[in-house]
C-alpha positions in Angstrom: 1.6 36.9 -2.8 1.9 35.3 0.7 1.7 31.7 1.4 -2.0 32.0 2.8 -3.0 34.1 -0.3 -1.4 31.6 -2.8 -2.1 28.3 -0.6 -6.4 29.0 -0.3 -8.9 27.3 -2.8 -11.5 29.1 -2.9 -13.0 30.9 -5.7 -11.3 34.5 -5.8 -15.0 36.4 -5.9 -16.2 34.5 -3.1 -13.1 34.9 -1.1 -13.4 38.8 -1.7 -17.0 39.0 -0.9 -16.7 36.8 2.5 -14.0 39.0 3.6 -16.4 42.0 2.6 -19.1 41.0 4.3 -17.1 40.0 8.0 -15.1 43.4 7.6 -18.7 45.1 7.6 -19.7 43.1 10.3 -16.8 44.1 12.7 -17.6 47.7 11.3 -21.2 48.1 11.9 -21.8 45.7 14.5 -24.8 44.6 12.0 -25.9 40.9 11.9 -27.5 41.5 8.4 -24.4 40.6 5.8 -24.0 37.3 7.7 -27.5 36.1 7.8 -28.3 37.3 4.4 -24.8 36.1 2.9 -26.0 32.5 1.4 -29.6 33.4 -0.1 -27.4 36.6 -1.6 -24.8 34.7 -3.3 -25.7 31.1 -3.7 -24.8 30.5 -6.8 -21.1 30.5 -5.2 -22.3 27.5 -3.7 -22.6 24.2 -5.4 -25.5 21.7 -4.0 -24.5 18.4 -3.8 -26.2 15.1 -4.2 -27.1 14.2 -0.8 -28.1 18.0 0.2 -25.4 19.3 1.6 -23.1 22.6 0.0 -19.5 22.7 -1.4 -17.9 25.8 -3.1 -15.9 26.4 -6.3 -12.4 26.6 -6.2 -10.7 29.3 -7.9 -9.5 28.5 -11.5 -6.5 25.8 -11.2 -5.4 24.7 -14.9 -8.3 26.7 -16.5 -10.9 24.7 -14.4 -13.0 25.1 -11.7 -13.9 22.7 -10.1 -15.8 22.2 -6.2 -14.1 21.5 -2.9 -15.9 18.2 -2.3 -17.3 15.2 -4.6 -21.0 15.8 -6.4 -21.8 12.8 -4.7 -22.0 14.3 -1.3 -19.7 16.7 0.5 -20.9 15.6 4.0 -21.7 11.6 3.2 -17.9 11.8 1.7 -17.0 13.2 5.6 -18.3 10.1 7.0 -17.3 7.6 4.6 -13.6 8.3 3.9 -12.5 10.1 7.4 -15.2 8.5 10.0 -16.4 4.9 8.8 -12.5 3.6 8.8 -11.6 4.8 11.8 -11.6 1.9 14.6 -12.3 4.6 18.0 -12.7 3.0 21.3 -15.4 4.8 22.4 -15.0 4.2 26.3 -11.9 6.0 26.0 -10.9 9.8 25.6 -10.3 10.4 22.1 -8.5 13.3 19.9 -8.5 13.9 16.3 -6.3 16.3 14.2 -8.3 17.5 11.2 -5.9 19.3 8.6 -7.4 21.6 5.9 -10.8 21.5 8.2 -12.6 24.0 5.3 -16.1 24.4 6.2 -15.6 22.3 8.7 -17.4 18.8 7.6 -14.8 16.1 8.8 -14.7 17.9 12.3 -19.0 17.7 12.4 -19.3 13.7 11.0 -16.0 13.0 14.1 -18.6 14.6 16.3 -21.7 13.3 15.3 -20.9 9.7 15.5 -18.3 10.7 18.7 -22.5 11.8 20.4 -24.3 8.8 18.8 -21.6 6.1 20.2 -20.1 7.6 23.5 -21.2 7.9 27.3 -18.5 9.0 29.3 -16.0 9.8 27.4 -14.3 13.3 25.9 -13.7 14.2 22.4 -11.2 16.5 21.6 -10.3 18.0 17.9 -7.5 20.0 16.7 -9.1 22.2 13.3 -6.3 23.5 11.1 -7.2 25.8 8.1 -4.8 28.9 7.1 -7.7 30.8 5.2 -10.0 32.9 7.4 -12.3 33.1 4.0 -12.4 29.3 4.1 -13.4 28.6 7.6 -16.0 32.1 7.7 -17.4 29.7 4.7 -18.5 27.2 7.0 -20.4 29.9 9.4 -22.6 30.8 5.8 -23.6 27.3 4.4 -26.5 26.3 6.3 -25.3 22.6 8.3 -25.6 19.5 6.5 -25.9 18.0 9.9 -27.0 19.6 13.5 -23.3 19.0 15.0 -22.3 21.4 12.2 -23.6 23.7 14.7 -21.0 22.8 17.4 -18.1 23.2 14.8 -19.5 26.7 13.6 -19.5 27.4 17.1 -15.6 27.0 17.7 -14.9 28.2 14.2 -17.2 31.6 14.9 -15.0 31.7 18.5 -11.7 32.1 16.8 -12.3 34.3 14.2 -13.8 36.9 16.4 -10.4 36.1 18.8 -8.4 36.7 15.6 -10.5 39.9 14.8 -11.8 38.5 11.5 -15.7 38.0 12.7 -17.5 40.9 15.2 -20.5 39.4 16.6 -21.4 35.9 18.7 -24.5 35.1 16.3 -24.0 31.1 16.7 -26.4 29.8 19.1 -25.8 26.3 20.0 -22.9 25.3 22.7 -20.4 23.1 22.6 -20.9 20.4 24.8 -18.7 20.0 28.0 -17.1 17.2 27.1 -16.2 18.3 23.5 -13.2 20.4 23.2 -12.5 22.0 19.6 -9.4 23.9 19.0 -9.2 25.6 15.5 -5.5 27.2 14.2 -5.3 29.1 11.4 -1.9 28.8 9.8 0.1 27.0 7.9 -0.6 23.5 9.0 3.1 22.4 8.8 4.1 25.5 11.6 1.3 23.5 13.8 1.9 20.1 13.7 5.9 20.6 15.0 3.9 22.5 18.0 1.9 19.7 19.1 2.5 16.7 21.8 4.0 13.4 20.9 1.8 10.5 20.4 -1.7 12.7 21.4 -4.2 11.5 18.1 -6.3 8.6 17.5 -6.8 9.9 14.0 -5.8 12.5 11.8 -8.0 13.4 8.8 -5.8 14.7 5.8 -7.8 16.9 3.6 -5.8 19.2 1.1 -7.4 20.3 -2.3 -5.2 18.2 -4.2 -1.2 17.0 -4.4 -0.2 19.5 -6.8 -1.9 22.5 -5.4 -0.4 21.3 -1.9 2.6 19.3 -2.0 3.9 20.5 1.2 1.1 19.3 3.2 1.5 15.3 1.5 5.7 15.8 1.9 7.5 12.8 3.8 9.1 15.6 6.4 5.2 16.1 7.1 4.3 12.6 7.8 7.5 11.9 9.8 5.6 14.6 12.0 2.2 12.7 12.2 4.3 9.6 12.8 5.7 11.4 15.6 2.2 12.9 17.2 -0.2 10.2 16.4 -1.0 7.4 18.8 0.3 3.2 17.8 -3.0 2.9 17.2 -3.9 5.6 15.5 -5.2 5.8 11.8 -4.7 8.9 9.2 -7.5 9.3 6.8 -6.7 10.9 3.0 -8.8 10.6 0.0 -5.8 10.2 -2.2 -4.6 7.3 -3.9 -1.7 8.9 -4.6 1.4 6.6 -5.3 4.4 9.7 -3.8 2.2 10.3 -1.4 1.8 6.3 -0.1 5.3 5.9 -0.9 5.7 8.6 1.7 3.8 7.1 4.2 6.2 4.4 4.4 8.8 6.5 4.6 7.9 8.0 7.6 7.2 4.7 9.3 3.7 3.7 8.4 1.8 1.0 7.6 -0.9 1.9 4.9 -4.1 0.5 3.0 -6.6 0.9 0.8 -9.3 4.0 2.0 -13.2 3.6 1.2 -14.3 4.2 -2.5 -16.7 7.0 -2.5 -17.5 9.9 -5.1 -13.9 8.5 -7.2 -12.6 5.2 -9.3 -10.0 4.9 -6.7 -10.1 4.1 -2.9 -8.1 6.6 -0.9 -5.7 5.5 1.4 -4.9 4.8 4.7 -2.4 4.7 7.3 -1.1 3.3 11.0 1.5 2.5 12.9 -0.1 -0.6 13.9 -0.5 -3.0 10.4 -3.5 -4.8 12.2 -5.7 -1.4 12.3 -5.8 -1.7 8.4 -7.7 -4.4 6.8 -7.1 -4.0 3.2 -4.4 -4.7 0.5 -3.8 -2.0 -2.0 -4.4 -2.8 -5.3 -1.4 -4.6 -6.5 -0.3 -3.0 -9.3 -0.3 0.3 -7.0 2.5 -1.5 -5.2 4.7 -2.9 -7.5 4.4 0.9 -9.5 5.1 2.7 -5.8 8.4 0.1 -5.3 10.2 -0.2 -8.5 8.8 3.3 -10.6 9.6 6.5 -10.3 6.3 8.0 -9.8 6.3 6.8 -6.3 9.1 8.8 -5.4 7.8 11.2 -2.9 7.3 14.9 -2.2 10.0 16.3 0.1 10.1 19.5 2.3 13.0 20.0 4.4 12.7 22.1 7.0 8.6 22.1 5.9 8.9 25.5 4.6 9.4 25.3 1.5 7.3 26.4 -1.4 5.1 24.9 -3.5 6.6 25.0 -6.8 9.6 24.7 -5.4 8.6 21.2 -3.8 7.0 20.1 -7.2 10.1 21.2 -9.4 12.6 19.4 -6.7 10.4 16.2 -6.9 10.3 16.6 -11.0 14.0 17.2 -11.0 14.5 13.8 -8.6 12.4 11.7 -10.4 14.5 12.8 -13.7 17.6 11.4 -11.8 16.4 8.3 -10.4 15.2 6.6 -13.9 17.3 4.0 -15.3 19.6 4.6 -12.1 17.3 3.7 -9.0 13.7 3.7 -10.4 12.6 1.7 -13.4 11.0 4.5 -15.5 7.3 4.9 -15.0 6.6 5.3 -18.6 3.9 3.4 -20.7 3.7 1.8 -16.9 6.8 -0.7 -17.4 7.0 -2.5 -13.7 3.3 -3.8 -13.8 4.2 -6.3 -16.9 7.1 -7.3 -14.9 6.9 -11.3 -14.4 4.0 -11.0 -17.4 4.4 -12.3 -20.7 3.1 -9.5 -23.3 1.0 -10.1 -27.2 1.2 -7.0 -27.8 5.2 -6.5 -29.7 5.4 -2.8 -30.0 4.6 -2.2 -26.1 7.2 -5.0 -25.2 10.0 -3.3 -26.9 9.5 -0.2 -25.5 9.0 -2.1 -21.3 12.1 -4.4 -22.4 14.2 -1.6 -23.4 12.9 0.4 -20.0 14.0 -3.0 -18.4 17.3 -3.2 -20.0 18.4 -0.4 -18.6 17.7 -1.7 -15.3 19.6 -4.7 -16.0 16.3 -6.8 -16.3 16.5 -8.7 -19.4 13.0 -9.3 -19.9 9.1 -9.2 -18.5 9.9 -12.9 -18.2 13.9 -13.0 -16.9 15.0 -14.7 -13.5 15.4 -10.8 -12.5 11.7 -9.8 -13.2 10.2 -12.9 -11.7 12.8 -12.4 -8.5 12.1 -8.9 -8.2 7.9 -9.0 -7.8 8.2 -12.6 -6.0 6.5 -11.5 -3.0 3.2 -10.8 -4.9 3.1 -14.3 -5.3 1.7 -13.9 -2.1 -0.6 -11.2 -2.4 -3.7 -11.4 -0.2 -6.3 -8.5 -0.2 -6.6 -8.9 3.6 -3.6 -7.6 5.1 -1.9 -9.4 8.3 0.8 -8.1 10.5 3.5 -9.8 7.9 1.6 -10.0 4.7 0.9 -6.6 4.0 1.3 -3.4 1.2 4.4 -1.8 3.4 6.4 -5.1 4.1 5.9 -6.5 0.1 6.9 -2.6 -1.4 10.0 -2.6 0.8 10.9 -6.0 -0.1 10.2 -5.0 -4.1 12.8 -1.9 -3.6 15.7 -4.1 -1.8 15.2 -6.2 -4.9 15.3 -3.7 -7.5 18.5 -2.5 -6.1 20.1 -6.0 -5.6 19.4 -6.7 -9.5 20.4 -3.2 -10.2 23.8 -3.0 -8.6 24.6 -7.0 -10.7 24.4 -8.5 -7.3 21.6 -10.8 -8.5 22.6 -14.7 -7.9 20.1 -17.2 -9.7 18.9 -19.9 -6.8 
């Protein structure tokens, strides 16, 4: 299996029967399959709670699940990946979406890009490696009317790329709307593009595990490198390798809306004053002193995907009780805490020990999570979730290596 085959989502009849219907198309030259293709097969399709479609996915972990939240596939668009997103609008501005799928994120960018411009040009970069995904978005009908615009450009290069055979999308895309859509592996794009271009880049996979290489610190050291001081990448994830990574690469990051999940996604920028909000702090003492915030790596970024997963599992394995404290029963959040509850405490103190923090209540503990002492939800350009992780991890290592001096 190829790394398009094995890296697409969606549901293995539907991908089969899109393909089906776009090689007829190119065959016969007849409209029908396409106009006909959603009544025909909708329950493939999975209505959402504010009207718009989502698909199922294909079976991952015996489950299948949908491509976007039941709440709303094209409200989530414009709460997690437009509503954050600080755009001048008397400027130009250019957005990289990555995983664009049917195509959402692109149509909320432009949507509020028609409602709050004048003379300015919007530009979007769409990357999506499955054909079957993107020929998705041509057969739901469109949540919004600028859906219309991105069918358009999606329609465009899959006839270029001999996937589609007719020009059955009506509307135009407005002059000063530019959408460019690749479809490839995402990582063989970004090291094509231009240095500091985007004002924002929308992040989009299915999920971490299915797409490790696509949340890998080698990735984000390229969006570091192509996105604008300014600029402001968008994820739903709250994962804690893939924040960890973030910083890594150079970012500042914060806490994403809440919509559809328990947890707030997360965001990121070069600039600590485009982000407003604090993660939650036990997200940062777990991402600086556990090992679950070690991140996903992909040198070279082309790497697969189980190999990525079984060299994070593998580095995580080395780093507890040497580097990381271990992330078991959660041990760095009671750090500085005094516990009730005797069985847990034995099993954090003895995760502790090994770090050479005597207790939840030692000199070591407290020094080690001091900065939180300070936490404020509203980040500043000094107070904030990058500066107090960094500081937690050059105090881990300081008590680690017995180079801890009580004041």
């Amino acid at each position: 299996m190829n790394y398009e085959e094995n890296a697409r989502i969606i549901n293995d009849d539907i991908f089969d029967l899109v393909n089906s219907c776009f090689d007829l198309e190119k065959s016969s030259r007849n409209n029908e399959g396409r106009v006909n293709f959603f009544d025909t097969y909708k329950n493939y399709f999975v209505l959402t709670d504010d009207g718009s479609y989502s698909i199922k996915s294909k079976e991952i972990n015996h489950k299948v699940e949908t491509l976007h939240t039941s709440t709303g596939a094209i409200s989530e668009s414009f709460e997690k990946f437009i509503k954050p997103m600080k755009f001048n609008y008397d400027e130009n501005i250019a957005i990289l979406d990555i995983c664009a799928g049917l195509g959402y994120n692109s149509s909320a960018a432009i949507a509020d890009f028609i409602t709050n411009s004048s003379n300015s040009n919007l530009t979007i970069d769409m990357v999506e490696i499955s054909h079957a995904t993107l020929a998705c978005g041509l057969l739901v009908p469109s949540p919004v009317k600028e859906h219309d615009i991105t069918k358009k450009a999606i329609e465009r290069e899959l006839i270029a790329q001999n996937y589609a055979g007719l020009n059955l999308e009506k509307t135009e895309i407005p002059e000063n709307i530019d959408i460019n859509v690749y479809i490839e592996d995402a990582r063989q794009t970004v090291q094509r593009l231009k240095d500091n271009t985007y004002d924002a880049i929308f992040l989009d996979p299915f999920s971490q595990n299915m797409a490790p290489e696509l949340f890998s610190l080698e990735f984000f050291k390229e969006f570091r490198r192509v996105i604008k001081d300014d600029g402001i990448v968008a994820t739903y994830t709250s994962s804690a390798p893939v924040r960890d990574a973030f910083i890594e690469a150079g970012f500042y990051i914060g806490l994403g809306p809440i919509f559809g999940r328990k947890q707030g996604g997360t965001l990121a920028s070069p600039n600590p004053l485009m982000l407003e909000t604090s993660l939650p702090k036990n997200d940062e003492i777990r991402i600086a002193l556990s090992d679950v915030g070690i991140p996903f790596r992909d040198p070279g970024l082309n790497n697969s995907s189980d190999y990525i997963l079984e060299q994070r599992t593998e580095e995580r394995h080395n780093a507890r009780h040497n580097t990381k404290i271990s992330s078991a029963v959660k041990t760095p959040i009671f750090l500085a805490c005094e516990m009730d509850d005797e069985k847990l405490k034995r099993r954090v103190e003895r995760n502790l020990a090994k770090m050479n923090i005597p207790s939840t209540t030692s000199d070591e503990a407290h020094y080690i999570v001091e900065c939180e002492k300070n936490y404020h939800e509203k980040q500043d350009s000094e107070n904030n979730s990058r500066n107090r992780i960094l500081n937690m991890k050059k105090r881990l290592k300081i008590v680690k290596m017995g180079d801890y001096v009580k004041t």
